[in-house]
C-alpha positions as CSV (number, residue, x, y, z in Angstrom):
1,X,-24.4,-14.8,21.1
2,X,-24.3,-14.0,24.4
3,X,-24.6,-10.4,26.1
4,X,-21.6,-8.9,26.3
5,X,-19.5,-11.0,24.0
6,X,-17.8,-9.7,20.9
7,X,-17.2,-12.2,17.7
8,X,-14.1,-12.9,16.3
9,X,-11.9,-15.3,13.8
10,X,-8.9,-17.3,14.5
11,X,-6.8,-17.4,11.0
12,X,-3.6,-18.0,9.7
13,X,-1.5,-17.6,6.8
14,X,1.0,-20.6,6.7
15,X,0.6,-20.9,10.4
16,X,1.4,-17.2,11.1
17,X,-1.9,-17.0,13.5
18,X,-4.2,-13.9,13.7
19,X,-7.4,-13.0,16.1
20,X,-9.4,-10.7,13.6
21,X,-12.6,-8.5,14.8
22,X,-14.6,-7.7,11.8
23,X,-15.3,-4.0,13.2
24,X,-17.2,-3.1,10.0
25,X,-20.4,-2.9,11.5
26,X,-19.8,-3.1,15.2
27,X,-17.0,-0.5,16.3
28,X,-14.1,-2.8,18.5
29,X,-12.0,-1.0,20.6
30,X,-8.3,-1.6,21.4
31,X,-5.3,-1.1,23.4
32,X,-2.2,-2.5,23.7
33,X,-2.9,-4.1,27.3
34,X,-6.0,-5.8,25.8
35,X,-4.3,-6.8,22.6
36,X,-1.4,-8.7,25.3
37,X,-4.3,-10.1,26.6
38,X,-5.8,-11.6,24.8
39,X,-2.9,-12.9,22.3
40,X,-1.4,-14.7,25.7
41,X,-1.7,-18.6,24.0
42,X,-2.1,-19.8,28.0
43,X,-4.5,-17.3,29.2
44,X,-6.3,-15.9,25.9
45,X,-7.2,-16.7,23.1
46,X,-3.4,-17.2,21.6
47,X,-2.0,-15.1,18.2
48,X,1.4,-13.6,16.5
49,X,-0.8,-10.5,15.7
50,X,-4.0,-8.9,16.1
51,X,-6.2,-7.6,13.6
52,X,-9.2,-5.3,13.3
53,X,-11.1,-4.3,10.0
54,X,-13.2,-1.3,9.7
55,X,-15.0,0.9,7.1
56,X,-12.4,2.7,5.3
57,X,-11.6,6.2,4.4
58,X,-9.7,6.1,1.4
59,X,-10.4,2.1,0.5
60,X,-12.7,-0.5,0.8
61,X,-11.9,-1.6,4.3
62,X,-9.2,-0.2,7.2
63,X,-7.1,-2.8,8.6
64,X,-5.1,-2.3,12.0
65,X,-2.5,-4.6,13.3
66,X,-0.8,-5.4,17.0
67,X,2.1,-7.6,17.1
68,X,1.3,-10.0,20.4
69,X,3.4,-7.6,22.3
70,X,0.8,-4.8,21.8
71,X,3.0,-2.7,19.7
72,X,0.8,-1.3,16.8
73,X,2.7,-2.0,13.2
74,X,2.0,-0.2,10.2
75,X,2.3,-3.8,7.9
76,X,1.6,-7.1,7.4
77,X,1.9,-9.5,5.0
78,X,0.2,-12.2,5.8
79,X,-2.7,-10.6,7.7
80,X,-2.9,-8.3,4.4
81,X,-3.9,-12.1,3.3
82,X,-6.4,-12.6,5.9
83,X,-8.1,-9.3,5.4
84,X,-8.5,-10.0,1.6
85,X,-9.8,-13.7,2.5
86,X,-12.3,-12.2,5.0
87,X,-13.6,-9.9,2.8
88,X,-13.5,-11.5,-0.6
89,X,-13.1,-9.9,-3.9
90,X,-11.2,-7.5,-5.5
91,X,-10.8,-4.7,-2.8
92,X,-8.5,-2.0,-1.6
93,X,-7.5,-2.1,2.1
94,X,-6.0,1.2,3.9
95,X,-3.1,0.7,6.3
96,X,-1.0,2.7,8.4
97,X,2.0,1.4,5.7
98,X,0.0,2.4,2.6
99,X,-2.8,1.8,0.6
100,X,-2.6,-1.9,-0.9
101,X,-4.9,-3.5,-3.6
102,X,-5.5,-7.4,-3.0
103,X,-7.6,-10.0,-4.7
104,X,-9.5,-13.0,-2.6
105,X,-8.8,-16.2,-4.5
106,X,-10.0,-19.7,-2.9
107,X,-8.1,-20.4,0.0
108,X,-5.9,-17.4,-0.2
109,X,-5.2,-13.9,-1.8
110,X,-2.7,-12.0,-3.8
111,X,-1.5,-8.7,-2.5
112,X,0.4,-5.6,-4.2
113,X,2.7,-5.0,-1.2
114,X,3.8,-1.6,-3.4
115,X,7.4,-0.7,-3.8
116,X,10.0,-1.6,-1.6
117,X,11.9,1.7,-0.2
118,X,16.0,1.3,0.1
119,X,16.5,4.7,1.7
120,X,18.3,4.5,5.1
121,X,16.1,6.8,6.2
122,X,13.3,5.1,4.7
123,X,13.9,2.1,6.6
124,X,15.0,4.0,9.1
125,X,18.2,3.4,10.1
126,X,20.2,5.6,13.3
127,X,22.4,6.7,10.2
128,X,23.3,7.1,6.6
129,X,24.8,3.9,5.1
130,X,24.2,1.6,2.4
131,X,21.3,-0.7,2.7
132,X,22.3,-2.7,-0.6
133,X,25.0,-4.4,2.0
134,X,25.6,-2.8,5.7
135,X,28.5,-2.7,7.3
136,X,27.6,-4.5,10.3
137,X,27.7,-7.8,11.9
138,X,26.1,-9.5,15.0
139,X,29.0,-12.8,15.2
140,X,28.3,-15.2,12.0
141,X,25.2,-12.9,10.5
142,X,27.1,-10.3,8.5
143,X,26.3,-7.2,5.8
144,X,22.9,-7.7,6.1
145,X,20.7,-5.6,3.1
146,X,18.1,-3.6,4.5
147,X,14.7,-2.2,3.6
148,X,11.0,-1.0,4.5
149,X,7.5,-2.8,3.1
150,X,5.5,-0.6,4.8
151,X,8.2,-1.7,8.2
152,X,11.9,-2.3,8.4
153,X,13.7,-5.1,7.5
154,X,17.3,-6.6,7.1
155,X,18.4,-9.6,5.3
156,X,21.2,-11.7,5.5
157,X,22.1,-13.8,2.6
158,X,24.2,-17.5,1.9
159,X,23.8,-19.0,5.3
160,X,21.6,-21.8,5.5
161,X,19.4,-20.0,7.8
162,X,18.4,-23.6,10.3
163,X,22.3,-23.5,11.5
164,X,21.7,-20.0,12.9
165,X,20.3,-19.7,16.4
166,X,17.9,-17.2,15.7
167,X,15.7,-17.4,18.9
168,X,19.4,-16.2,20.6
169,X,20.2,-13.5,17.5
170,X,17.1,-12.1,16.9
171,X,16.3,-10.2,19.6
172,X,19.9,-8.7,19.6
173,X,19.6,-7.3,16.1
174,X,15.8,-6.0,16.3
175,X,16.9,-3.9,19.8
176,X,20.1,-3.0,18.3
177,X,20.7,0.7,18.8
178,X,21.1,1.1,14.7
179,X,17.4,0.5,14.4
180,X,15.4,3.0,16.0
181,X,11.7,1.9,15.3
182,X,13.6,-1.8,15.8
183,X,14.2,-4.5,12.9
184,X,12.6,-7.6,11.3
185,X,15.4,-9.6,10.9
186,X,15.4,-12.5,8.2
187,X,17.9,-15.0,6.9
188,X,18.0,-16.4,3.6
189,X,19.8,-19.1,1.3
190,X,19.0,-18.6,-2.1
191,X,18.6,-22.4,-4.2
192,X,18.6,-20.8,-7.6
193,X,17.0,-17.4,-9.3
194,X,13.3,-18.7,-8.5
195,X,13.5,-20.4,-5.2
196,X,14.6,-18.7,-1.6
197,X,14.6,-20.5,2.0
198,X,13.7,-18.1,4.8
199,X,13.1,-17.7,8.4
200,X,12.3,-14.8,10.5
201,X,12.3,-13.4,13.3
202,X,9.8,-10.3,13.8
203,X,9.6,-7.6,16.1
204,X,7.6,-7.9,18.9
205,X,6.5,-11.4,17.6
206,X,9.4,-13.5,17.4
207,X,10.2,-16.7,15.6
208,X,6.7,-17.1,13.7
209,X,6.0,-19.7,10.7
210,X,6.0,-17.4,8.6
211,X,6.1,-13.4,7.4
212,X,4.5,-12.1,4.3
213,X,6.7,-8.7,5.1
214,X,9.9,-10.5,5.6
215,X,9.4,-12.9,2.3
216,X,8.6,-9.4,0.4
217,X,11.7,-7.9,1.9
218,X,13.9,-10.6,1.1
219,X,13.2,-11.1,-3.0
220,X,13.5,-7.4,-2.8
221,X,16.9,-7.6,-1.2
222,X,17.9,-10.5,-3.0
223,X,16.7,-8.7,-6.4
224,X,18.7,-5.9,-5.5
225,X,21.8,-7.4,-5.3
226,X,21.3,-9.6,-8.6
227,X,20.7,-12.6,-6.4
228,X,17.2,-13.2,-7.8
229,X,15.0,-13.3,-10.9
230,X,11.4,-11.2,-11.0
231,X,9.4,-14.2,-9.9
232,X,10.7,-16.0,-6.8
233,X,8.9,-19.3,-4.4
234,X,10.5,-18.6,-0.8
235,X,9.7,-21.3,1.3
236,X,9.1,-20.5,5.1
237,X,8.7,-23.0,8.0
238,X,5.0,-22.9,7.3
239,X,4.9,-23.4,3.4
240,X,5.7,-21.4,0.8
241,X,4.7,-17.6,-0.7
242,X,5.3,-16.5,-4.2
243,X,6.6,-13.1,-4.6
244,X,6.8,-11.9,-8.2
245,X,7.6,-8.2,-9.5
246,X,5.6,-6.5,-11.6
247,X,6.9,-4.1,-14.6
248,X,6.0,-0.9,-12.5
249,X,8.3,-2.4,-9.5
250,X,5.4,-3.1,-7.2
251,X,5.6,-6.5,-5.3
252,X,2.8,-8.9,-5.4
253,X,2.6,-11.6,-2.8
254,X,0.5,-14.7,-3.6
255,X,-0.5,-17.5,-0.6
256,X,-3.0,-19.2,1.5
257,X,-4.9,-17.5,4.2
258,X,-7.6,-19.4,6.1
259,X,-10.3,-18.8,8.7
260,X,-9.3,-21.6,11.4
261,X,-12.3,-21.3,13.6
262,X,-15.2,-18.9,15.0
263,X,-15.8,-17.7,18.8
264,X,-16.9,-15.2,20.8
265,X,-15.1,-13.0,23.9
266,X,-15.9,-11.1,26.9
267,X,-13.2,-7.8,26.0
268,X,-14.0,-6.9,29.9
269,X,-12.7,-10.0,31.3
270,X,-9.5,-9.2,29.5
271,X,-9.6,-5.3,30.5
């Protein structure tokens, strides 16, 4: 390795794409101008989010995570994956969402996402209302169910979610004035108790593959409503994730997660 480079990983969870520094040993600095940088898929190295692992506090490893637009997020799902595959083993791995317990397995990992929180404020919303079914519509997309994972989400259920133009929708319901840290925002078609179709569009991501966050938040929606048995397959454009609820509540998200390739990067060019 050259002077001056820093390693990293290219992964991906079902094609939802990461650049991971393995800070453990080596401190890796960051700020949202790099992390734009460098997830710039013309000019960098190309990701939906950015991820850095350090020693932990409170848990085996930290984990910090950038959406592409440089916004620091306190979850996510999938890179929750990646950490766990990195890693390997049974470990704990402290986030700004929450402590979360995962288990390497080959190919993938299982995560213990914790318990979904149905509060308005919780999620947060602007104001009090019901999150089991809001009052609110954006044209077709109506009474969406909201909650947080660790960050906000809303759902909207029995629209076959490929007829809706979500690249157009999306970014009207995430900046919408209701949601003041801004909204995932998923649609869903339930094809029996066990089986959900999903797509999502993420804050200060976009359309992406897929979204461990927005597959836990919609079986925890969908369970909410009595859509949706404990153990449910939701099938995303990049493959599937199983999302099953344990006795205690806690949600437990199962899938693949994958080192793609190895490099190296001069951070200064990209100051």
């Amino acid at each position: 390795m050259s002077e001056g480079e820093t390693p990293f990983l290219k992964m991906h969870g079902l094609g939802n794409d990461f650049i991971v520094f393995d800070a453990r040993d080596t401190p890796v600095m960051m700020t949202p101008a790099l992390v734009r940088a460098l997830a710039d898929r013309r000019t960098g190295i190309g990701c939906d989010q950015l991820i850095v692992v350090e020693p932990g506090d409170a848990a085996d490893v930290r984990a910090r995570f950038w959406n592409c637009d440089g916004e620091a997020v306190a979850a996510c799902g999938n890179g929750s994956r990646a950490v766990a595959a990195l890693v390997g083993g049974a470990l704990s791995i402290e986030t700004a969402g929450g402590l979360l317990a995962a288990n390497a397995l080959t190919g993938g990992a299982t995560v213990d996402m914790g318990l979904p929180r149905f509060d308005w404020d919780a999620v947060p919303l602007a104001f009090a209302m019901d999150t089991a079914r809001l009052p609110l519509a954006w044209e077709d997309l109506a009474e969406p169910a909201a909650c947080s994972v660790g960050n906000p989400h809303v759902t909207f259920f029995g629209t076959d979610p490929w007829s809706v133009d979500l690249e157009r929708l999306g970014p009207l319901i995430e900046h919408d004035a209701v949601f003041p840290e801004r909204v995932n925002v998923g649609v869903a078609l339930m094809q029996g108790r066990d089986r959900m179709v999903l797509r999502v569009w993420e804050r200060g991501a976009g359309l992406t593959r897929a979204c461990g966050t927005g597959a836990v938040a919609a079986v925890a929606n969908a369970q909410r409503r009595g859509l949706a048995d404990a153990r449910v397959t939701v099938t995303l454009p990049g493959g599937d994730l199983v999302i099953t609820r344990a006795d205690d509540g806690h949600l437990h998200m199962a899938g693949p997660a994958v080192i793609a390739w190895r490099g190296t990067v001069n951070l200064e060019q990209y100051q």
